[in-house]
GUKETOR-161812 format. One line per 3 residues: number of its first residue (from 1); for each residue x negated, y, z of C-alpha. Coordinates in nm, 2 decimals, always signed. Last residue first. Layout:
BEGIN
NUM	X,Y,Z | ...
This chain:
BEGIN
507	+6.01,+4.71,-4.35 | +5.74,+4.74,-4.13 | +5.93,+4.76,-3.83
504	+5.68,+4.94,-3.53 | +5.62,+4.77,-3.15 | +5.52,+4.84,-2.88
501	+5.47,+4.60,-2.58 | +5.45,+4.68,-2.23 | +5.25,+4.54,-1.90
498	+5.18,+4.76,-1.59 | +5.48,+4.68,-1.41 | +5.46,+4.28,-1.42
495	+5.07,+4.28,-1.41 | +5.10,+4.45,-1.11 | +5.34,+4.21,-0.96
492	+5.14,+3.92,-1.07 | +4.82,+4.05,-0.84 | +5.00,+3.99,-0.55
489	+4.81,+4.16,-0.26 | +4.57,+3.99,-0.03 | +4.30,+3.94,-0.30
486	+3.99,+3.68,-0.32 | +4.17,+3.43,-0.48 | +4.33,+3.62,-0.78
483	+4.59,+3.51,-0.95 | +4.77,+3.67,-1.29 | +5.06,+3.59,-1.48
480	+5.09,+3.81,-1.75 | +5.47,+3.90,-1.82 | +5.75,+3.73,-2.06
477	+5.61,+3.44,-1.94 | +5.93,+3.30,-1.75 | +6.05,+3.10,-1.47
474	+5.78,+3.00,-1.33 | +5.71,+3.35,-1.15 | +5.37,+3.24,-0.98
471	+5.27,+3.19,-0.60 | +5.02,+2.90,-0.65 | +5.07,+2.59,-0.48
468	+4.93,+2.39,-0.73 | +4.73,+2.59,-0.93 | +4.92,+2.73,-1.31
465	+4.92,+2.49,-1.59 | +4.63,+2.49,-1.88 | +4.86,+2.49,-2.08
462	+5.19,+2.62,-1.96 | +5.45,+2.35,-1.98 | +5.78,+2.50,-2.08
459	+6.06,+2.56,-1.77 | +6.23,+2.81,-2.00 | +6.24,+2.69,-2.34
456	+6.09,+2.75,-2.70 | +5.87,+3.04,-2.51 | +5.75,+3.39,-2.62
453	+6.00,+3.48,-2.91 | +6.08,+3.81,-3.03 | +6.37,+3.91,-3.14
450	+6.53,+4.19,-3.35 | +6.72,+3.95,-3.66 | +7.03,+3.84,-3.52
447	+7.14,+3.52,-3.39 | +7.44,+3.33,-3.47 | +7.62,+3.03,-3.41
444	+7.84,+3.16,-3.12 | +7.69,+3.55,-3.12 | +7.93,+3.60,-3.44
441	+8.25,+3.50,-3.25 | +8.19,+3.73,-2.97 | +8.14,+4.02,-3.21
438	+8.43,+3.89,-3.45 | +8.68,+3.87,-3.10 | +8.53,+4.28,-2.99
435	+8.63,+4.38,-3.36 | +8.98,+4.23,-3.33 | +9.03,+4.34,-2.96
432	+8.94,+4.73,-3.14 | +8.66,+4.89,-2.84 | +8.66,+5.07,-2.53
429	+8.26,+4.91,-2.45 | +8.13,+4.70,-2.22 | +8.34,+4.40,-2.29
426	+8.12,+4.30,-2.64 | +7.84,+4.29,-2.42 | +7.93,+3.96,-2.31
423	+7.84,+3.83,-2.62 | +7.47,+3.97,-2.60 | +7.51,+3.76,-2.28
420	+7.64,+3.43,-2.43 | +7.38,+3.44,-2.72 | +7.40,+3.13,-2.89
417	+7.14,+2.98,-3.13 | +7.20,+2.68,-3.34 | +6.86,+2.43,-3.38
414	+6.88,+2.20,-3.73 | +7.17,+2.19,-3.92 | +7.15,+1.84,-4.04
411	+7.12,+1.65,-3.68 | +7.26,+1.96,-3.46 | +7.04,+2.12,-3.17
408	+7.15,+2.37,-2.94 | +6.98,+2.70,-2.90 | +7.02,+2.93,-2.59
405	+6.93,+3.35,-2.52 | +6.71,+3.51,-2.29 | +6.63,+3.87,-2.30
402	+6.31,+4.06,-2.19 | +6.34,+4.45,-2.34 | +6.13,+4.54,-2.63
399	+6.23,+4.91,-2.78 | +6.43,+4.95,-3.08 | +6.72,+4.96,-2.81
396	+7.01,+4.74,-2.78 | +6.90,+4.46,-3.07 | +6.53,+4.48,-2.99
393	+6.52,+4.12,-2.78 | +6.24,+4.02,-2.61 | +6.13,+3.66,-2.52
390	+6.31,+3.37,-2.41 | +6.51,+3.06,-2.55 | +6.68,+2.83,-2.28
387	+6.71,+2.49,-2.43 | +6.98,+2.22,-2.53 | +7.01,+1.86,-2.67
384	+7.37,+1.75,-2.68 | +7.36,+1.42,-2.49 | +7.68,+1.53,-2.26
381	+7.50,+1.62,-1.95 | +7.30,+1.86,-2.19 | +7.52,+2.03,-2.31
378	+7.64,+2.14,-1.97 | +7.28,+2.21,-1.87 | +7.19,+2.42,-2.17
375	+7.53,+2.67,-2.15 | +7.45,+2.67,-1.77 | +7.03,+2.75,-1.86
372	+7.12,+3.02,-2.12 | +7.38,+3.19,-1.84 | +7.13,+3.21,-1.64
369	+6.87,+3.36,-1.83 | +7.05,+3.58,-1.98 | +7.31,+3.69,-1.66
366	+7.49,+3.49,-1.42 | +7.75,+3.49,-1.14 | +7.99,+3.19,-1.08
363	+7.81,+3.14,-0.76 | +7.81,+2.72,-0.77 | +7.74,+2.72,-1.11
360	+7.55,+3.04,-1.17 | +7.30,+2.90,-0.89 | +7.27,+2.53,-1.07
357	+7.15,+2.70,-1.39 | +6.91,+2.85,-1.22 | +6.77,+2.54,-1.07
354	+6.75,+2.61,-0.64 | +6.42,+2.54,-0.48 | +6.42,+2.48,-0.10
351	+6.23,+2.69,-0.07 | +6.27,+3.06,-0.23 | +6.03,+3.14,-0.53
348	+6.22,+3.13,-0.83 | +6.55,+3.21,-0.68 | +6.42,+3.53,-0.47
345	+6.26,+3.62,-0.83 | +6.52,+3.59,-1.05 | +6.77,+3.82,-0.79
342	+7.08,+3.76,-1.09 | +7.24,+4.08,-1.26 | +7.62,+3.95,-1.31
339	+7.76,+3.90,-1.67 | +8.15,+3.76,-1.62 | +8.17,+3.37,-1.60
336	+8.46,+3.21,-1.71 | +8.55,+3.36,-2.09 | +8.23,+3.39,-2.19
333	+8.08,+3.03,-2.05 | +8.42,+2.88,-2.12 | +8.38,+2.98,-2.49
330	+8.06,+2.84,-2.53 | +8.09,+2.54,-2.38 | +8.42,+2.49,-2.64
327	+8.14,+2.55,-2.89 | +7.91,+2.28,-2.78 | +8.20,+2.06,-2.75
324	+8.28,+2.16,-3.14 | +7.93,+2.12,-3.24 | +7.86,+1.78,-3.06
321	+8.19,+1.62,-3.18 | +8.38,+1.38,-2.91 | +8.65,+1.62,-2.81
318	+8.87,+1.45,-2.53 | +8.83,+1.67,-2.29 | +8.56,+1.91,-2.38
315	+8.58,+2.18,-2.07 | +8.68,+1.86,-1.83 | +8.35,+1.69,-1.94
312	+8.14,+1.95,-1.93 | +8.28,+2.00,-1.49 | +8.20,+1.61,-1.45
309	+7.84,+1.64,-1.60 | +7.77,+1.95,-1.42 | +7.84,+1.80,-1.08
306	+7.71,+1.51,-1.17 | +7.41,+1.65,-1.20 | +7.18,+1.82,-1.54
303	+6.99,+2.08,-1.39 | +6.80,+2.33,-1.61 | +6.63,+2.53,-1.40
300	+6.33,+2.25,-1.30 | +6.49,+2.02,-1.59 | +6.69,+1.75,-1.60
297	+6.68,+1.61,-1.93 | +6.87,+1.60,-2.30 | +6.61,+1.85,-2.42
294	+6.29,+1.63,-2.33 | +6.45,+1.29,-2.49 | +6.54,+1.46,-2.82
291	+6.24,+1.58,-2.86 | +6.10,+1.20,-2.75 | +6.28,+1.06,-3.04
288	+6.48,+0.76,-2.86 | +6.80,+0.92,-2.90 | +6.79,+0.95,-3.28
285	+7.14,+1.20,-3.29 | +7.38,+1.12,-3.58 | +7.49,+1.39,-3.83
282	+7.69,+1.67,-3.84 | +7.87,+1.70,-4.16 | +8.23,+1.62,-4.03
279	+8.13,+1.96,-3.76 | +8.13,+2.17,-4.09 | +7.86,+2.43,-3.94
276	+7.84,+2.76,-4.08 | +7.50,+2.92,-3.95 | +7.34,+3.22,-3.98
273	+7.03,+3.30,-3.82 | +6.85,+3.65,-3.85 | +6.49,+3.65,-3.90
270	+6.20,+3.81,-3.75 | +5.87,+3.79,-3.89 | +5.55,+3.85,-3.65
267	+5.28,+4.09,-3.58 | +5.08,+4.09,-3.27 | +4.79,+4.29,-3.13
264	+4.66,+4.19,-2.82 | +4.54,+4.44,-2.52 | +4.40,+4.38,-2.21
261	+4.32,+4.65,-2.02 | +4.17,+4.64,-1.62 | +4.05,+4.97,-1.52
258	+3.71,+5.08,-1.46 | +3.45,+4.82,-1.59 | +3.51,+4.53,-1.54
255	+3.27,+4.23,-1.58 | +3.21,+4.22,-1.17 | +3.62,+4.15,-1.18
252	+3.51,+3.79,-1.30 | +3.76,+3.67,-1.59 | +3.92,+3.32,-1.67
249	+4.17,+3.42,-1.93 | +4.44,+3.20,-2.08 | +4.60,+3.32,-2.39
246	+4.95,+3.15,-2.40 | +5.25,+3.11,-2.61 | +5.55,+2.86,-2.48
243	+5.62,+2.52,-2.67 | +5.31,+2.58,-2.92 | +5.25,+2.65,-3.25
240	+5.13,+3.02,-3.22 | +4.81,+2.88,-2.99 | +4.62,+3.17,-2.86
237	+4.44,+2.99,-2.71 | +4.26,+2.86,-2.41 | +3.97,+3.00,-2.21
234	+3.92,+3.33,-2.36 | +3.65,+3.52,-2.13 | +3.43,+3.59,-2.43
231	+3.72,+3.73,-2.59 | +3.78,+4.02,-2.33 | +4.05,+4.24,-2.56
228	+4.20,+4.04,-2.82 | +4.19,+4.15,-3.16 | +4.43,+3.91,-3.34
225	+4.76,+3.77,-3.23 | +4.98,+3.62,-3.57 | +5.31,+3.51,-3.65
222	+5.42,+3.44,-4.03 | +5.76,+3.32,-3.90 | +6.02,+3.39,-3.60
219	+6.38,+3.27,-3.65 | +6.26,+2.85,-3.72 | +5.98,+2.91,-3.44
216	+5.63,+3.04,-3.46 | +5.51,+3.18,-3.12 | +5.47,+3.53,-2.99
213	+5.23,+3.60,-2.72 | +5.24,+3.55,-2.33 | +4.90,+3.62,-2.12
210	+4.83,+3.33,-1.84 | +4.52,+3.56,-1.66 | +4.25,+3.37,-1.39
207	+4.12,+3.69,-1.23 | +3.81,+3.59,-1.10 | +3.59,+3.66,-0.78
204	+3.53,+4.03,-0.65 | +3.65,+4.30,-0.45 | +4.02,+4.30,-0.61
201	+4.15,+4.51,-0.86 | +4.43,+4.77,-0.71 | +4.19,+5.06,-0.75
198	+4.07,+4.96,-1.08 | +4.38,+5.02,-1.24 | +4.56,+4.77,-1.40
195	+4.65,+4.79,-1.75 | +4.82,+4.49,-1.97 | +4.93,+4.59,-2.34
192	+5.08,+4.40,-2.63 | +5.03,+4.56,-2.97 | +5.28,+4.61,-3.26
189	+5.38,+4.45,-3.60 | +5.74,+4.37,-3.71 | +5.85,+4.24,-3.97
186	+6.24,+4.23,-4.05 | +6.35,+3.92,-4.27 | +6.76,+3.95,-4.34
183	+6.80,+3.59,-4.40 | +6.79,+3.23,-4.23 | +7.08,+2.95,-4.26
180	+7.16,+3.08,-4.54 | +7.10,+3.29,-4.84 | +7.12,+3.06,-5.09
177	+7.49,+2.99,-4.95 | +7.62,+3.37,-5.01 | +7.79,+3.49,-4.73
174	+8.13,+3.68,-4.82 | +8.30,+3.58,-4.49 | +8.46,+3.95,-4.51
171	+8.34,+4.00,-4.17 | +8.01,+3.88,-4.22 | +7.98,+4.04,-4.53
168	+8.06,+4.33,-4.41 | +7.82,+4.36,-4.15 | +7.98,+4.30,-3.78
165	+7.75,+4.09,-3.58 | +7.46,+4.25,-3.76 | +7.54,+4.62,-3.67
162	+7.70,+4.51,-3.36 | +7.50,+4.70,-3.11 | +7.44,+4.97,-3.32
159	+7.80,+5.00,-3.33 | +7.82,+4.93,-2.97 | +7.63,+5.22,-2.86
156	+7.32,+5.25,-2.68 | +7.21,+5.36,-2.31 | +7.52,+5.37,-2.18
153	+7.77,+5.65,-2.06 | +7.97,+5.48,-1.83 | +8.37,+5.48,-1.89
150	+8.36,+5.11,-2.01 | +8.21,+5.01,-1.73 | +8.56,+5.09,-1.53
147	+8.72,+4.89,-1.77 | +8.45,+4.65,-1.71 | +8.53,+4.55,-1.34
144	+8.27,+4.25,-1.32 | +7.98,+4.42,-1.48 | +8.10,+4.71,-1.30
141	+8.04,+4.59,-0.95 | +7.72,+4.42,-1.06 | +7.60,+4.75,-1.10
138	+7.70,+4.85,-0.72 | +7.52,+4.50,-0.62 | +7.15,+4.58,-0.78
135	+6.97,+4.57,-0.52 | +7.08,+4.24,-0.34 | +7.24,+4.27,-0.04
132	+7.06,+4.20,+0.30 | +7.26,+4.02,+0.59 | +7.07,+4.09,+0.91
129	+6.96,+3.80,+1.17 | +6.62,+3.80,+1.01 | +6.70,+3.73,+0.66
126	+7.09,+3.69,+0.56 | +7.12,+3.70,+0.17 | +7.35,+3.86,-0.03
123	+7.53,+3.86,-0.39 | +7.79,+4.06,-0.37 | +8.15,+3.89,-0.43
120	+8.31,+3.75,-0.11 | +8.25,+3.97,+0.21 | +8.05,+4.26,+0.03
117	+8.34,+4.31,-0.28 | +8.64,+4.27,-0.04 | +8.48,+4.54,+0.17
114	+8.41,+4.75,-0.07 | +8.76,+4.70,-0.26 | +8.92,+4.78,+0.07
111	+8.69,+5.10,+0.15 | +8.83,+5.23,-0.17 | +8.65,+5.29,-0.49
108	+8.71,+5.62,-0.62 | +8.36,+5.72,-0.69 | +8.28,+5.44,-0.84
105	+7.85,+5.44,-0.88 | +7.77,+5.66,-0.59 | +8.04,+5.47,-0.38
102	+7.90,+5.11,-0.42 | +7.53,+5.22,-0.36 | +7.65,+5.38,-0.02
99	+7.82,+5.10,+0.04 | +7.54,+4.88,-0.02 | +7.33,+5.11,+0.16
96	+7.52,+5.07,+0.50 | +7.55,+4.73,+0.47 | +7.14,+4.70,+0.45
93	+7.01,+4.70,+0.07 | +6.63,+4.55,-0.03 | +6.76,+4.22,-0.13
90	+6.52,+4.18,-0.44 | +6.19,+4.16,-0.16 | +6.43,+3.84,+0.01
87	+6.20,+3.55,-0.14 | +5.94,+3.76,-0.29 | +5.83,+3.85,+0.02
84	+5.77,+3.49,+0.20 | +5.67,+3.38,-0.13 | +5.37,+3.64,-0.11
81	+5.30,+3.56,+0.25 | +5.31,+3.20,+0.19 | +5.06,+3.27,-0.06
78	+4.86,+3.45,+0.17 | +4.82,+3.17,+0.42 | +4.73,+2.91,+0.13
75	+4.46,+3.14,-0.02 | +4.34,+3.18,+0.40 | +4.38,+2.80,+0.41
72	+4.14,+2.76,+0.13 | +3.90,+3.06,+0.25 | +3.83,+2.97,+0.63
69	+3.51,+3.30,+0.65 | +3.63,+3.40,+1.00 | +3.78,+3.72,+0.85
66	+3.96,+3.54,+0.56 | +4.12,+3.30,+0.84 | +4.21,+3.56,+1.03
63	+4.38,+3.78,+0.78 | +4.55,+3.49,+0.61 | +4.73,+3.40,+0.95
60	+4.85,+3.78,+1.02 | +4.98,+3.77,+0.67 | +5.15,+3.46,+0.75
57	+5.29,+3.55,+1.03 | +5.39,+3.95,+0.90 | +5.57,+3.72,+0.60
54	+5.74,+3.48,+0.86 | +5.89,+3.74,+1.00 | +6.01,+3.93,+0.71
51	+6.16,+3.61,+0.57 | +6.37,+3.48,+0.91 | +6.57,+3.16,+0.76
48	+6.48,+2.95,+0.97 | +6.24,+2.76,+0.76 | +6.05,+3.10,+0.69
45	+6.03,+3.16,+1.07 | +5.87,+2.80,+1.10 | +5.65,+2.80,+0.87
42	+5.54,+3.16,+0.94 | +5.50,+3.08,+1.34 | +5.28,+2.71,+1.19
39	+5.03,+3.01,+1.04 | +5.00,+3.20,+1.31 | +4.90,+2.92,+1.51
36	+4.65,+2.84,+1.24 | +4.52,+3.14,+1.22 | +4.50,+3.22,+1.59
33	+4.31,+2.90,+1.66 | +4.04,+3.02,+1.91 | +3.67,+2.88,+2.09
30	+3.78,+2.53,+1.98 | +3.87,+2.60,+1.59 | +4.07,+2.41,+1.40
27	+4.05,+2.40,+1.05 | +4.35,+2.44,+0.82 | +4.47,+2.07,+0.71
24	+4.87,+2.16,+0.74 | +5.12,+1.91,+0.64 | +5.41,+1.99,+0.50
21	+5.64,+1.67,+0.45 | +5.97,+1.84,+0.45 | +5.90,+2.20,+0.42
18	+5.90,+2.19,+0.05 | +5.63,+2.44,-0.14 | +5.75,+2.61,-0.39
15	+6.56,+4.16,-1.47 | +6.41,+4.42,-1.52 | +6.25,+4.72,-1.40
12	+6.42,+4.81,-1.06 | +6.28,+4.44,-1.01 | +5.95,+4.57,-1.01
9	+5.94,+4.88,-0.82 | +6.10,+4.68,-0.54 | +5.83,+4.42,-0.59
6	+5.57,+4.66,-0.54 | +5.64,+4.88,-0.26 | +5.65,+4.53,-0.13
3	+5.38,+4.43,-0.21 | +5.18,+4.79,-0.08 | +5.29,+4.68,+0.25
């Protein structure tokens, strides 16, 4: 299936219904019921645990349905499909291809370490009486053994990595006040592009579109999207000043003509955040302000449970200031949890749903966006409000690559950014132990000036908010969401490899 191709193409790139109570109202039909017996075999193959046969079911299912002219339970069919492959499409390696992957990227690895790395470390999942590992379990290997990522020729270097974690005057502690907490402005100006060929458009009907843009925050100023492509089909927004940015599109495929391209341009101030917090000088939280209220919550990926509460609690002890528990979370986020490529789209579509957060808790295994939501969650349990920031960073490359990052919020200071993952980055390189300490040190209060911001939090309201029972990537708008009703193939995963974003510093 051309999804699938899809998917795997996808998450090579980067990095929802309940069964309980799911009750069918597809037609039935006296002369034949295929559809809807079909249909009940997904259900129940995707319940057991058996993902490829439940997607052929349900694929089967929508295919009748379609055919006989049923069109809601033929959308809800298909969808089923797409969650169906999206729920083990990132586990794309038999045992035999995990070793392989294993022994292409350490060549010296033994068939003990393999072993002991499949049975208790690799993330897997077992689909149709076969355990499947996730894709990227040989790089995972490294992120977890990083003297032997240290050897690996990376993409960029750490001192351009560092070269705002480690300025002089950071270093030196030479900061001047008037400078503070925001500095070191970089604009940037660029153009946001979505093509899909006409080929994989769909015969008809509307393409409803959710296309991310920048937003204004306290690091990202002076933001603006002008020229978009297909105005007249503009629903809602842009909107710089909301929660998560948004143009939404309602546009018929008869009003294309050739390929699909949506374009925006975008220009935005970057700031870099510095913040020297004398935790006597933190003030009192307002409890009742509904801000306060939203970021001290349970969330869809940020899960505040006992669990959580019980495991912050024994990483403060006894400490009763916001900033010095927040930083204490900090810490035991680096120092606990080594970086670990997560399958984002297995956990944001597999039922029953599993919070993000929650998954780096119970695996121990997290990257950006996990470990965001587990530094968010355990502040959270202790009334510190906390959010998962996401956009693009341009730290590692001058190119736009999704990142996610966290923010707690201090009465006086205002919102603190932590990057626990750019953090991380400081083990990936044979570097001085003092230089590594002021790197991790730096991304603890600290943000620097190359990002750009598409959402305040990770589970933000989307306005207007996506169908119920649509297949959609919740997680994050860091890619168009797209959905078509008269398509059988998953019109999000284009849009996930065919959008980019370039962008030029003006200054």
């Amino acid at each position: 299936m051309r999804i699938k191709a899809l998917l795997f193409a996808i998450i090579l790139m980067i990095a929802m219904l309940a069964f309980a109570g799911c009750v069918s109202d597809h037609p039935v039909h006296t002369e034949e019921n295929t559809g809807e017996t079909l249909f009940q075999k997904g259900l129940a193959e995707y319940e057991a645990g058996n993902y490829q046969a439940a997607e052929a079911a349900f694929e089967g299912s929508a295919a009748w349905y379609f055919a006989h002219g049923h069109t809601d339970p033929g959308i809800e069919s298909r969808n089923w499909m797409f969650r169906s492959t999206r729920t083990y499409g990132e586990f794309s390696l038999g045992e035999a291809a995990a070793r392989d992957a294993l022994k292409a990227a350490v060549p010296d690895i033994t068939e003990e370490e393999i072993n002991s790395w499949l049975a208790d470390e690799a993330q897997k999942l077992v689909s149709d009486g076969e355990t499947l590992y996730f894709y990227n379990t040989a790089r995972n290997y490294l992120y977890a053994h990083p003297e032997l990522l240290q050897k690996q020729k990376l993409a960029f270097s750490f001192e351009f990595m560092s070269r705002y974690a480690l300025a002089e005057d950071v270093r030196t502690g030479s900061l001047k006040a008037e400078d503070l907490p925001y500095r070191n402005p970089i604009h940037y100006e660029g153009t946001m592009h979505l093509e899909i060929a006409k080929e994989n458009l769909p015969e008809g009907g509307t393409l409803k579109i959710w296309y991310p843009h920048p937003i204004e925050t306290d690091i990202q100023r002076d933001v603006s999207v002008t020229n978009m492509a297909y105005p007249e089909y503009i629903v809602k927004g842009p909107d710089v000043h909301h929660e998560i940015g948004i143009i939404y599109y309602e546009i018929p495929v008869d009003a294309i003509d050739g390929d699909l391209v949506l374009t925006a341009d975008i220009a935005f101030t970057s700031y870099e955040g510095i913040f020297i917090v004398d935790p006597e000088k933190v003030g009192e939280y307002d409890t009742t302000d509904p801000e306060y209220i939203l970021y001290t919550r349970s969330e869809r990926n940020i899960e505040v449970n006992d669990a959580i509460r019980n495991k912050a609690r024994e990483i403060v002890g006894s400490e009763t200031n916001p900033h010095t528990q927040a930083q204490m979370i900090y810490e035991h986020i680096i120092t606990t949890y080594p970086y670990s490529l997560v399958p984002h789209v297995s956990l944001d579509s597999k039922t029953p749903k599993v919070a993000e957060s929650t998954h780096m808790f119970t695996t121990g295994r997290g990257d950006c966006g996990t470990q965001s939501m587990l530094f968010s969650a355990f502040c959270r349990s202790l009334g510190i409000p906390a959010r998962a920031t996401g956009g693009f960073q341009m730290l590692l490359q001058d190119t736009p690559s999704p990142h996610f990052w966290a923010e707690y919020y201090l009465p006086g200071y205002g919102w603190v950014p932590v990057d626990p993952t750019v953090a991380d980055g400081g083990d990936w390189f044979d570097i001085p132990e003092d230089d590594r300490a002021a790197f991790k040190r730096y991304y603890g209060t600290n943000i620097d000036p190359t990002r750009l911001v598409i959402q305040k939090n990770v589970d933000a309201t989307v306005i207007p908010d996506y169908p119920e029972g649509a297949v959609i990537f919740r997680v994050v708008r860091q890619f168009p969401a797209i959905i078509s009703d008269t398509s059988m193939e998953d019109m999000e995963l284009f849009a996930m490899e065919s959008f980019r974003i370039e962008l030029e510093k003006k200054n």
